[in-house]
MIZA-405801 format. One record per atom (N, C-alpha, C): residue number from 1; atom name; residue in three letters; x, y, z. Coordinates in nm, 4 decimals, decimal comma. Example, Ala and Ser with C-alpha at 12.3 -4.5 7.8 and 13.67 -1.06 7.14 Angstrom:
// MIZA-405801
PT num atome residu       c1       c2       c3
PT   1     N    ALA   1,3190  -0,5690   0,7800
PT   1    CA    ALA   1,2300  -0,4500   0,7800
PT   1     C    ALA   1,3200  -0,3300   0,7800
PT   2     N    SER   1,2850  -0,2250   0,7080
PT   2    CA    SER   1,3670  -0,1060   0,7140
PT   2     C    SER   1,2900   0,0030   0,7870
This chain:
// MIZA-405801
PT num atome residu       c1       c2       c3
PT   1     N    UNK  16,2737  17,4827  16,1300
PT   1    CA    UNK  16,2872  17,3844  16,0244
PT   1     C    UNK  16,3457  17,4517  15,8996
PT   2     N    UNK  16,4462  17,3804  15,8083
PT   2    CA    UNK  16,4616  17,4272  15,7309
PT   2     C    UNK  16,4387  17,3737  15,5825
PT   3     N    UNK  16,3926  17,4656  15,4973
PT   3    CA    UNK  16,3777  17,4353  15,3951
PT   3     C    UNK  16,3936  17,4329  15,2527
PT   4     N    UNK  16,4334  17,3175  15,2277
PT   4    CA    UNK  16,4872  17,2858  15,0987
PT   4     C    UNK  16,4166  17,2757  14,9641
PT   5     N    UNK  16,3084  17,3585  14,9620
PT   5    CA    UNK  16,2203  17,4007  14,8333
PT   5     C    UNK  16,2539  17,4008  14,6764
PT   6     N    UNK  16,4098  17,5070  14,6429
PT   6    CA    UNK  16,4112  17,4173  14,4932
PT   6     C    UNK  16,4517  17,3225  14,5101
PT   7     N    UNK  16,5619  17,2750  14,5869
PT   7    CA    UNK  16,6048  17,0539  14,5855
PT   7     C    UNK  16,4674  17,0455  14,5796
PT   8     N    UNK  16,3718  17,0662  14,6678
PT   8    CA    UNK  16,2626  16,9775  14,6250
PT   8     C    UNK  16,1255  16,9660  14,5582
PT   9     N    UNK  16,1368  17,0842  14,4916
PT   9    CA    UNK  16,0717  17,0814  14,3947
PT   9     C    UNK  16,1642  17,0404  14,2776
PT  10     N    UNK  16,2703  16,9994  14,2515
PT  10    CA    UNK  16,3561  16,9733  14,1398
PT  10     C    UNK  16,3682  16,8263  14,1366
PT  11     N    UNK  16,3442  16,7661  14,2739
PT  11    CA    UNK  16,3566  16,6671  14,3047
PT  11     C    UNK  16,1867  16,5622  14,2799
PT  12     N    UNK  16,0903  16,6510  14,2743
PT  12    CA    UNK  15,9436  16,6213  14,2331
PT  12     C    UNK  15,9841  16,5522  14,1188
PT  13     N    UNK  15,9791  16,6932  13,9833
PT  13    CA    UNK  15,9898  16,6774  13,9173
PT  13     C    UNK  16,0956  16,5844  13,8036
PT  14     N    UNK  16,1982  16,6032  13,9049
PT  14    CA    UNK  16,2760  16,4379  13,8326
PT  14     C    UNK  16,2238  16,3140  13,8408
PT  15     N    UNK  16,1875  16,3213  13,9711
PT  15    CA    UNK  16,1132  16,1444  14,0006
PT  15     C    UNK  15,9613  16,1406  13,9248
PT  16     N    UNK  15,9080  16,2292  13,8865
PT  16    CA    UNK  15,7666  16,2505  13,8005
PT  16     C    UNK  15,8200  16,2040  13,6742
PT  17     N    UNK  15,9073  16,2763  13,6038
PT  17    CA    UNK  15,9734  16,2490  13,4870
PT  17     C    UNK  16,0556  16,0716  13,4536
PT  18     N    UNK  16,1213  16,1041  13,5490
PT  18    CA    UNK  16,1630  15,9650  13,5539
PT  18     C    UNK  16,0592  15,8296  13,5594
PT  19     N    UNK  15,9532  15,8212  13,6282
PT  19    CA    UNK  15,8832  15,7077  13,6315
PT  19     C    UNK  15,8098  15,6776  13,4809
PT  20     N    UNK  15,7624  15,8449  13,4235
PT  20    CA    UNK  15,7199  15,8472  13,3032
PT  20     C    UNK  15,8181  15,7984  13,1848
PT  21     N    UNK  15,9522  15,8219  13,2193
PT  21    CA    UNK  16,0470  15,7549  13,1402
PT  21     C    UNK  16,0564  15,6006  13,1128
PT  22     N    UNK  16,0598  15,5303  13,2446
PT  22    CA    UNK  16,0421  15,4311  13,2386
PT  22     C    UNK  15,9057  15,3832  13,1609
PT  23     N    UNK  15,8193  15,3965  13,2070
PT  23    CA    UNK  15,6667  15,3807  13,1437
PT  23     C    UNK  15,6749  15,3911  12,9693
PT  24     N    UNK  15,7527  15,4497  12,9298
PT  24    CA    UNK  15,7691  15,4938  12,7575
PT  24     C    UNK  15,8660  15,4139  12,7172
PT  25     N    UNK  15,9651  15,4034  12,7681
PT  25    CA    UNK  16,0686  15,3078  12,7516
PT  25     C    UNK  16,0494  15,1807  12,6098
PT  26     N    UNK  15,9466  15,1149  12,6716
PT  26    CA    UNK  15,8893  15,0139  12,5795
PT  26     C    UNK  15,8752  15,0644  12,4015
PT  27     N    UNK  15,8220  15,1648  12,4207
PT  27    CA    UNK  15,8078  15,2140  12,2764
PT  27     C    UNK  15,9374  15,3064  12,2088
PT  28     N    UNK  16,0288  15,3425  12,3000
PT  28    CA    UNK  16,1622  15,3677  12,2404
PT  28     C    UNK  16,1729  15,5452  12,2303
PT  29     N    UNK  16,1069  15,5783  12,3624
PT  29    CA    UNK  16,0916  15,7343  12,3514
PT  29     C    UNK  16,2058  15,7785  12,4646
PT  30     N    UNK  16,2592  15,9037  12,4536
PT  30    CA    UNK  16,3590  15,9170  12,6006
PT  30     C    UNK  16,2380  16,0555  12,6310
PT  31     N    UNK  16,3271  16,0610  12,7334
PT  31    CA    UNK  16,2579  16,1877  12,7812
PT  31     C    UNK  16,2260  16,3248  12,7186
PT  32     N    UNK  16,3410  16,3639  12,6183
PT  32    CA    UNK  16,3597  16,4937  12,5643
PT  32     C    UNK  16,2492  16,4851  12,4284
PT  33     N    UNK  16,2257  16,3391  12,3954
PT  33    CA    UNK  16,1246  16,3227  12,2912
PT  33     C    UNK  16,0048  16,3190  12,3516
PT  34     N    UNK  15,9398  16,2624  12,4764
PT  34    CA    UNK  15,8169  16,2184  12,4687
PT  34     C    UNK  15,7580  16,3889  12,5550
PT  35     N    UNK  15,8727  16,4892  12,6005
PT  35    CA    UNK  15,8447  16,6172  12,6726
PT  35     C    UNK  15,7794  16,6991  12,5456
PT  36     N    UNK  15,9244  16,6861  12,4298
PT  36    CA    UNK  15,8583  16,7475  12,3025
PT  36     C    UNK  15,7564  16,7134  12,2701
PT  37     N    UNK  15,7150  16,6058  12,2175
PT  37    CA    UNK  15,5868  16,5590  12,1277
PT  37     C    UNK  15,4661  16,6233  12,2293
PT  38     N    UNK  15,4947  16,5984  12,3917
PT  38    CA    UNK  15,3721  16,6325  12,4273
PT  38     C    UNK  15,3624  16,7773  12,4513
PT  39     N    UNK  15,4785  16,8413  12,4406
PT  39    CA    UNK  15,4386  16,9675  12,4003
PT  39     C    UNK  15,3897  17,0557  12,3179
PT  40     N    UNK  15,4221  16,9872  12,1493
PT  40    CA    UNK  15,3896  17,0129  12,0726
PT  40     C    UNK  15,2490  16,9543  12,0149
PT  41     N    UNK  15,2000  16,8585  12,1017
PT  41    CA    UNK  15,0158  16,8143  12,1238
PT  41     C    UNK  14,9226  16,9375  12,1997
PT  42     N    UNK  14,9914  17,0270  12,2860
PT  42    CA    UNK  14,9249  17,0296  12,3593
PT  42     C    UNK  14,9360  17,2015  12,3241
PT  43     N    UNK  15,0493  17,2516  12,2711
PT  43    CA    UNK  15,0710  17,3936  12,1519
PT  43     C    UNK  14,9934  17,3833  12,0568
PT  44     N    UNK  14,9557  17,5677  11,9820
PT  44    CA    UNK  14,8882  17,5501  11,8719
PT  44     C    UNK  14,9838  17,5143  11,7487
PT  45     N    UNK  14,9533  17,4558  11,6403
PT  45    CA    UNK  15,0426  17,4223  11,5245
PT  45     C    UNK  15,0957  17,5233  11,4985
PT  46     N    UNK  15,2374  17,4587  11,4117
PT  46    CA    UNK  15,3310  17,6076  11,3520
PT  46     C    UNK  15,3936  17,6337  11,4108
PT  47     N    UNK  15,4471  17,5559  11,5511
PT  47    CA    UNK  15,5313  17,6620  11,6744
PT  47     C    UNK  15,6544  17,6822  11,5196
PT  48     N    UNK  15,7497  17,7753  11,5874
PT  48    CA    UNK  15,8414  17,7954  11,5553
PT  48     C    UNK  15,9579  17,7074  11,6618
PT  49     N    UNK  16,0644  17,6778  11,6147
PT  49    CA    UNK  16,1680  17,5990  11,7254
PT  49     C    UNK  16,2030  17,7035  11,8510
PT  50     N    UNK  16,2239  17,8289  11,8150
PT  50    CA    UNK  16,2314  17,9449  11,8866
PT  50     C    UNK  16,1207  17,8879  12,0260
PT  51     N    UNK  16,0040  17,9155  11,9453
PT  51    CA    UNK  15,8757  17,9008  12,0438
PT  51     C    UNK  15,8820  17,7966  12,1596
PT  52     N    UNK  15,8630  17,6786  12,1002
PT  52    CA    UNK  15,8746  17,5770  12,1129
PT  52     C    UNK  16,0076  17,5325  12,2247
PT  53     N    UNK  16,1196  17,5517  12,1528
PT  53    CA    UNK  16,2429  17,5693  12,2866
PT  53     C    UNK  16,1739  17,6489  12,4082
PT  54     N    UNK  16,1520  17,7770  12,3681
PT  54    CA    UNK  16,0889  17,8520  12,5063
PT  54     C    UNK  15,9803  17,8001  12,5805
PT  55     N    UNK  15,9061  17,7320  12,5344
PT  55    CA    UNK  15,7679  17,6209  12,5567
PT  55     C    UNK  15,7991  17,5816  12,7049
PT  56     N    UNK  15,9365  17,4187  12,6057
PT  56    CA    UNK  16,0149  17,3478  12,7008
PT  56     C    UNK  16,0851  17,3788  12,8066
PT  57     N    UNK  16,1269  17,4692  12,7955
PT  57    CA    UNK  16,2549  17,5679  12,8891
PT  57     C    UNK  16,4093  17,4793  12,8649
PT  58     N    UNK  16,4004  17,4675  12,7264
PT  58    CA    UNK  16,5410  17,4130  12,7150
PT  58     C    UNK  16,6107  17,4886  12,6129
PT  59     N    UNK  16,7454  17,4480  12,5696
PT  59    CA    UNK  16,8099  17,5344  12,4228
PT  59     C    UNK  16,7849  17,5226  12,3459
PT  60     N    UNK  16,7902  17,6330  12,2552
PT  60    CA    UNK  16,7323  17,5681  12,0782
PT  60     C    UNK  16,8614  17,4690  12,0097
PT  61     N    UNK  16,9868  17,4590  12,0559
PT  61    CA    UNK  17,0641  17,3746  11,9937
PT  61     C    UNK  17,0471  17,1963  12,0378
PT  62     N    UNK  16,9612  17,2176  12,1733
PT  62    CA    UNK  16,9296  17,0734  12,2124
PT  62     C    UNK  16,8219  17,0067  12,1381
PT  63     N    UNK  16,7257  17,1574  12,1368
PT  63    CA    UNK  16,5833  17,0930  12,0462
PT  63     C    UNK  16,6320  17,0405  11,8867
PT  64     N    UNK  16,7330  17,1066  11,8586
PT  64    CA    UNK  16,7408  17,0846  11,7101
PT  64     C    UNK  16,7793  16,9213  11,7089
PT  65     N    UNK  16,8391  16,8641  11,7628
PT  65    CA    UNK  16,9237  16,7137  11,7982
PT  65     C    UNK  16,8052  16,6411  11,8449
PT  66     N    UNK  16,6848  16,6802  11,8927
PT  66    CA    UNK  16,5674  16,6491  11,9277
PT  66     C    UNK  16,4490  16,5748  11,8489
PT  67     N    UNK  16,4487  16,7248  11,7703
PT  67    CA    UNK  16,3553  16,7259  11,6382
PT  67     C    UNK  16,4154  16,6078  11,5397
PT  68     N    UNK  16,5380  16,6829  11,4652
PT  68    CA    UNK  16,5908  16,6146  11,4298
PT  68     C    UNK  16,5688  16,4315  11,4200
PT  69     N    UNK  16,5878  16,3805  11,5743
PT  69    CA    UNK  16,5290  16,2564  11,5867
PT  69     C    UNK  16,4015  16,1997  11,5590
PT  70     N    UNK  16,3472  16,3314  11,5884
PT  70    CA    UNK  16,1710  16,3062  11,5734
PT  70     C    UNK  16,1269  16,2694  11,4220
PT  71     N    UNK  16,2063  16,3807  11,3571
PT  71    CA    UNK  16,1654  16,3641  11,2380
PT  71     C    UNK  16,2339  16,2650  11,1426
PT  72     N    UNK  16,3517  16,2058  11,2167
PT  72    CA    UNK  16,4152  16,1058  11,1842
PT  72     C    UNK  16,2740  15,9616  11,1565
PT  73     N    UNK  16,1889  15,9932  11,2832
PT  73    CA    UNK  16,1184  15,8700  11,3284
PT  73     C    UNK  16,0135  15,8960  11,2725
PT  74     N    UNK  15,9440  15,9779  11,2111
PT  74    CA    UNK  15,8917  16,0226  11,0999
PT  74     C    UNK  15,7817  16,0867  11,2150
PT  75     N    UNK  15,7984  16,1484  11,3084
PT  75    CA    UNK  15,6908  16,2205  11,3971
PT  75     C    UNK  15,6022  16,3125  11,4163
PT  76     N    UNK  15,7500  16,3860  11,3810
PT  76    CA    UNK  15,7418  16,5923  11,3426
PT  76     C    UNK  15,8063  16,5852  11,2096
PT  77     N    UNK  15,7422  16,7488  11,1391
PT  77    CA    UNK  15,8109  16,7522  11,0360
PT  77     C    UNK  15,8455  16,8908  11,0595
PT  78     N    UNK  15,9333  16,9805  10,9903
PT  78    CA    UNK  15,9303  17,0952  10,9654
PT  78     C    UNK  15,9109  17,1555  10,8255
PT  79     N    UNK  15,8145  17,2551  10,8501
PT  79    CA    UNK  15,7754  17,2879  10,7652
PT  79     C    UNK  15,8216  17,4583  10,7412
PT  80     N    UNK  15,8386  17,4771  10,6073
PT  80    CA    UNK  15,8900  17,6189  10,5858
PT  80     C    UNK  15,7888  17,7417  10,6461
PT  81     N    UNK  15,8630  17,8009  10,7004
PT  81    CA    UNK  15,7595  17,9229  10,7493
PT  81     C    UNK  15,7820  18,0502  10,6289
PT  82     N    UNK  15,6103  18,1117  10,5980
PT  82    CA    UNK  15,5492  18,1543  10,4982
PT  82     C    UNK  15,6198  18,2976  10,5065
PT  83     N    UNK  15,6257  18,3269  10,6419
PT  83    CA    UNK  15,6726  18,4440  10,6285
PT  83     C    UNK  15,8313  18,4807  10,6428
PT  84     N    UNK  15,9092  18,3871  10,6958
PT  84    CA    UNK  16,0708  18,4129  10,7166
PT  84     C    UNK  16,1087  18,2578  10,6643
PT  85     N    UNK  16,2066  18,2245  10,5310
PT  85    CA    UNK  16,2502  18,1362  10,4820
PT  85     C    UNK  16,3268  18,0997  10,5356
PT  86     N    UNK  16,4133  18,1777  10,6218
PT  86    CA    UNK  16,5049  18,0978  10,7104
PT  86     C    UNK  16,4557  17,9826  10,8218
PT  87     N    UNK  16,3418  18,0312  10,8475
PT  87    CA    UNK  16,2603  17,9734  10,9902
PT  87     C    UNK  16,1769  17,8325  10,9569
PT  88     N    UNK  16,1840  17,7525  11,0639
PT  88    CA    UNK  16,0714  17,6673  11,0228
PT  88     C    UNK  15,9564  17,6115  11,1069
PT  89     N    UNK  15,8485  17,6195  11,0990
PT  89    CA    UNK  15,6835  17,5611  11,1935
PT  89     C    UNK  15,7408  17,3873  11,1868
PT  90     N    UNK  15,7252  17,3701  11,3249
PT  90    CA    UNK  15,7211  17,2984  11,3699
PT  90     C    UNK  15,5886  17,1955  11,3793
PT  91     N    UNK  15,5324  17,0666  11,3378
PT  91    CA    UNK  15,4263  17,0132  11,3560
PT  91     C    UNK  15,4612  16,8862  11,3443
PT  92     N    UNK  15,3288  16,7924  11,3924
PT  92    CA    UNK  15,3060  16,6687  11,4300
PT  92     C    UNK  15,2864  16,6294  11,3227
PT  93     N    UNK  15,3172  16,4669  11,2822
PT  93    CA    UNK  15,2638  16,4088  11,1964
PT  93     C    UNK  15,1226  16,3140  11,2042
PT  94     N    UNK  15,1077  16,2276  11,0848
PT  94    CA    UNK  15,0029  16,1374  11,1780
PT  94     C    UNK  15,0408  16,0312  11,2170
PT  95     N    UNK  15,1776  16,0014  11,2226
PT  95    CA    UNK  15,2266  15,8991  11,2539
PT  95     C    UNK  15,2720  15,8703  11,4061
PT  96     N    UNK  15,2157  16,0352  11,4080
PT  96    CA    UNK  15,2474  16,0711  11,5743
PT  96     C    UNK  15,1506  16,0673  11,6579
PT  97     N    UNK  15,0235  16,0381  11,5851
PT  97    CA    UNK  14,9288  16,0237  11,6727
PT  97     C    UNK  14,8643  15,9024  11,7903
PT  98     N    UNK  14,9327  15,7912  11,7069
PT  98    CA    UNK  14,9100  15,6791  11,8277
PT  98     C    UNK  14,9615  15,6868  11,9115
PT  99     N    UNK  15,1244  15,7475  11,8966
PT  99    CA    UNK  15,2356  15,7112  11,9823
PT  99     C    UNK  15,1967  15,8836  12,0757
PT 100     N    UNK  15,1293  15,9862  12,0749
PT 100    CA    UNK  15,0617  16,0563  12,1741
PT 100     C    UNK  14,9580  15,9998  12,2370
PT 101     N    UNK  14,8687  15,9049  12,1678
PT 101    CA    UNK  14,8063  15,8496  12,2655
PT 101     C    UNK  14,8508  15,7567  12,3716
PT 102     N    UNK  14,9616  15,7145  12,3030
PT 102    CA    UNK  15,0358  15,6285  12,4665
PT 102     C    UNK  15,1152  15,7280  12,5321
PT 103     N    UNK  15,1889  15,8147  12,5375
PT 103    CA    UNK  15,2006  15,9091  12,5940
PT 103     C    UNK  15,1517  16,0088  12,6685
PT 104     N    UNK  15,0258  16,0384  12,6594
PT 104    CA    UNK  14,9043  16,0754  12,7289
PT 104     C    UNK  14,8926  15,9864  12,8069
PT 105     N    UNK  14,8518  15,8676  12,7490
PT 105    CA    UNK  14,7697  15,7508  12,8471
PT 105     C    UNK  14,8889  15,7213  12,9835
PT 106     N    UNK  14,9804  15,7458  12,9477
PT 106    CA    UNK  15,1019  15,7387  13,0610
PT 106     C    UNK  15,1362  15,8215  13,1731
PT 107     N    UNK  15,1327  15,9477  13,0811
PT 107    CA    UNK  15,1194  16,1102  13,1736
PT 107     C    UNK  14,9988  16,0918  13,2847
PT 108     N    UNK  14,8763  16,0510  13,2104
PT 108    CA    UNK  14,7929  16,0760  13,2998
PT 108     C    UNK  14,7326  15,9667  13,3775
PT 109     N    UNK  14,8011  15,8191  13,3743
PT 109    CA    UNK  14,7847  15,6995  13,4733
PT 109     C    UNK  14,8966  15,7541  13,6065
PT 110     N    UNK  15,0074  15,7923  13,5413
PT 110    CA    UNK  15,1152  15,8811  13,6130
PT 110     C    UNK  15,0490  15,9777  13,7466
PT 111     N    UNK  14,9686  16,1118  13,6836
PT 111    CA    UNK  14,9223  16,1513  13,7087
PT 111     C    UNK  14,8300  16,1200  13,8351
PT 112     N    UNK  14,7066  16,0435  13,8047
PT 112    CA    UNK  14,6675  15,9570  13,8820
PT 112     C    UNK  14,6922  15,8959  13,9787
PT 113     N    UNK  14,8361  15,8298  13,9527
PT 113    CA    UNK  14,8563  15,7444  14,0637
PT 113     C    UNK  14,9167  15,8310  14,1432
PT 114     N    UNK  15,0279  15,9451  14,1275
PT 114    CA    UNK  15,0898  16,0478  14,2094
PT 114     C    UNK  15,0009  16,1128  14,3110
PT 115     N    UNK  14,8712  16,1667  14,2316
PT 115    CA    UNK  14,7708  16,1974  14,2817
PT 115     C    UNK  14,6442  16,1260  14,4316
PT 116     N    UNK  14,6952  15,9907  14,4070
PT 116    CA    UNK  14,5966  15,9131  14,4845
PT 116     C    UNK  14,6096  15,9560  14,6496
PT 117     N    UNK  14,5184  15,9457  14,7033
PT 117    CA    UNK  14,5332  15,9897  14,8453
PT 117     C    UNK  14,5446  16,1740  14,8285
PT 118     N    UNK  14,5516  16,2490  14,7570
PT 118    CA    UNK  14,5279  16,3403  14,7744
PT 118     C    UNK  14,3832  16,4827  14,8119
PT 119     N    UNK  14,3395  16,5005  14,8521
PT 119    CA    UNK  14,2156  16,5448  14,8292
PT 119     C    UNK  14,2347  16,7032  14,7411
PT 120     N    UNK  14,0765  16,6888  14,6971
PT 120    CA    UNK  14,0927  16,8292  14,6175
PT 120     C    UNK  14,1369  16,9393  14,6236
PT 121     N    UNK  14,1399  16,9601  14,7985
PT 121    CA    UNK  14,1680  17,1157  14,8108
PT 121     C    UNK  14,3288  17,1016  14,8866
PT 122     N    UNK  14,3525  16,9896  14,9067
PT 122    CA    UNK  14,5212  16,9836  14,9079
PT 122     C    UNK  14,5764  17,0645  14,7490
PT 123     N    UNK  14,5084  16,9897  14,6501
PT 123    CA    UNK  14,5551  17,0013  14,5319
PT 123     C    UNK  14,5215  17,1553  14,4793
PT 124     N    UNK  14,3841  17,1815  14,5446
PT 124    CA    UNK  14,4027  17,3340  14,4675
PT 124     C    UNK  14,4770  17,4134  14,5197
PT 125     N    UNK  14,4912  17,3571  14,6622
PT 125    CA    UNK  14,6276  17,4628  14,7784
PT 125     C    UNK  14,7515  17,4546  14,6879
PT 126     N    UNK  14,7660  17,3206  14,6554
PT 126    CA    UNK  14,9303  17,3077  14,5871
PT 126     C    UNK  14,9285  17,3810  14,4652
PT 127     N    UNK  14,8646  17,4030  14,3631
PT 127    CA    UNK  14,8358  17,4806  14,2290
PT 127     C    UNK  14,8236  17,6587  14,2795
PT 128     N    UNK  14,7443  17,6537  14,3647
PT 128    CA    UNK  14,7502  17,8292  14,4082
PT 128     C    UNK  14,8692  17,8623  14,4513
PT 129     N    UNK  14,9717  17,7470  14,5445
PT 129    CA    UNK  15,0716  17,8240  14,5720
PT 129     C    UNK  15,1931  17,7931  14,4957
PT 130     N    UNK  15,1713  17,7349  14,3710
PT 130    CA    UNK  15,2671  17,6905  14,2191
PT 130     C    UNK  15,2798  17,8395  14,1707
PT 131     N    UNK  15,1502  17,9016  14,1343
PT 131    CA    UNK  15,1138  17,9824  14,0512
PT 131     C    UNK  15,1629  18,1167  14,1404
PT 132     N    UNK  15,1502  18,1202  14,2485
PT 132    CA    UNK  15,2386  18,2183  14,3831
PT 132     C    UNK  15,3465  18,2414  14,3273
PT 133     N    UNK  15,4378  18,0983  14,3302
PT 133    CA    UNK  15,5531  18,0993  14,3200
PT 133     C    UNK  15,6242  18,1909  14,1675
PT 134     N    UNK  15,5163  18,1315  14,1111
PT 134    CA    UNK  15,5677  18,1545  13,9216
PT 134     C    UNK  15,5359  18,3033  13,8864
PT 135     N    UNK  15,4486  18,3798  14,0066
PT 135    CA    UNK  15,4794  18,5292  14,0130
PT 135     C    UNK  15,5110  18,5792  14,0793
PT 136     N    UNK  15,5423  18,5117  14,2102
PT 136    CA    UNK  15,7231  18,5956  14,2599
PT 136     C    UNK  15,7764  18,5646  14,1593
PT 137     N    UNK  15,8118  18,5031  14,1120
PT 137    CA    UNK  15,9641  18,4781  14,0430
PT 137     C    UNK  15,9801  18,5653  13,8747
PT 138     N    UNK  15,8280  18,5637  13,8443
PT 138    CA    UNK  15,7922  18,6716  13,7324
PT 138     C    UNK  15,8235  18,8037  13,7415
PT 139     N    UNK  15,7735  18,8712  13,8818
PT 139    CA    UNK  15,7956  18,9991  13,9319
PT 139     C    UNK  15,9174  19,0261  13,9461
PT 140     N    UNK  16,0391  18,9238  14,0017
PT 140    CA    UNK  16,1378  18,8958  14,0403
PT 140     C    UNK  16,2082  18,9509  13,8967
PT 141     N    UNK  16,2425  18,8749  13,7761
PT 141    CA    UNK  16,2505  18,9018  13,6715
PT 141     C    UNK  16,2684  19,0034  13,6000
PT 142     N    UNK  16,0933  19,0798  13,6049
PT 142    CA    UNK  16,0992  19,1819  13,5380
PT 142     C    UNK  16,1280  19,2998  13,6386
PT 143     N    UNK  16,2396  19,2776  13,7000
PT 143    CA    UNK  16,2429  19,4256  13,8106
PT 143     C    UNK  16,4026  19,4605  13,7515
């Protein structure tokens, strides 16, 4: 048999993303916003965009067109960082807080339903051999 492991793990994760897209839709979030915000819920305050890009695993010139929007929508703000004036901490507003709670509440009905029919130790099999993967590929890396 052969197997097609990143297609399909790439392929998970689009259709995971995607249904959650749809689900947000209503409130006027795309994907690259509702990934940020919940990244930056779920980071300690202050990321830096640096950070924060690396968080996501995307570019810092995408995040900036990102933020940007966010803070357009009054979400995130940036705030001057204390120690390098060039730089700026990244944080939530409170205006961002309802609209994480529907975002959560989505992720994790999402969640849920992806989940159904699964049993526990399917799931801890699938997480032990996630975390396999993410150190081959670590080791891989640093060689």
């Amino acid at each position: 048999m052969e197997y097609t492991l990143g297609a399909d793990i790439a392929k998970l994760v689009r259709s995971w993303r995607s249904i959650i897209d749809l689900r947000l839709k209503p409130i006027g979030l795309t994907q690259t916003h509702w990934i940020t915000l919940y990244y930056l819920n779920t980071l300690p305050p202050n990321q830096s965009q640096i950070q924060l890009a690396k968080a996501i695993g995307i570019e810092q010139p995408s995040l900036v067109r990102t933020l940007d929007q966010l803070e357009h929508r009054g979400l995130v703000r940036r705030d001057p960082c204390p120690c390098d004036r060039r730089a700026k901490q990244i944080n939530l507003t409170d205006e961002a807080k309802p609209v994480l709670i529907e975002v959560n509440d989505v992720v994790e009905s999402v969640k849920e339903s992806v989940l159904a029919g699964v049993s526990e130790d399917q799931l801890e099999t699938f997480i032990n051999v996630i975390k396999a993967f993410e150190q081959n590929i670590a080791a891989m890396v640093s060689k």
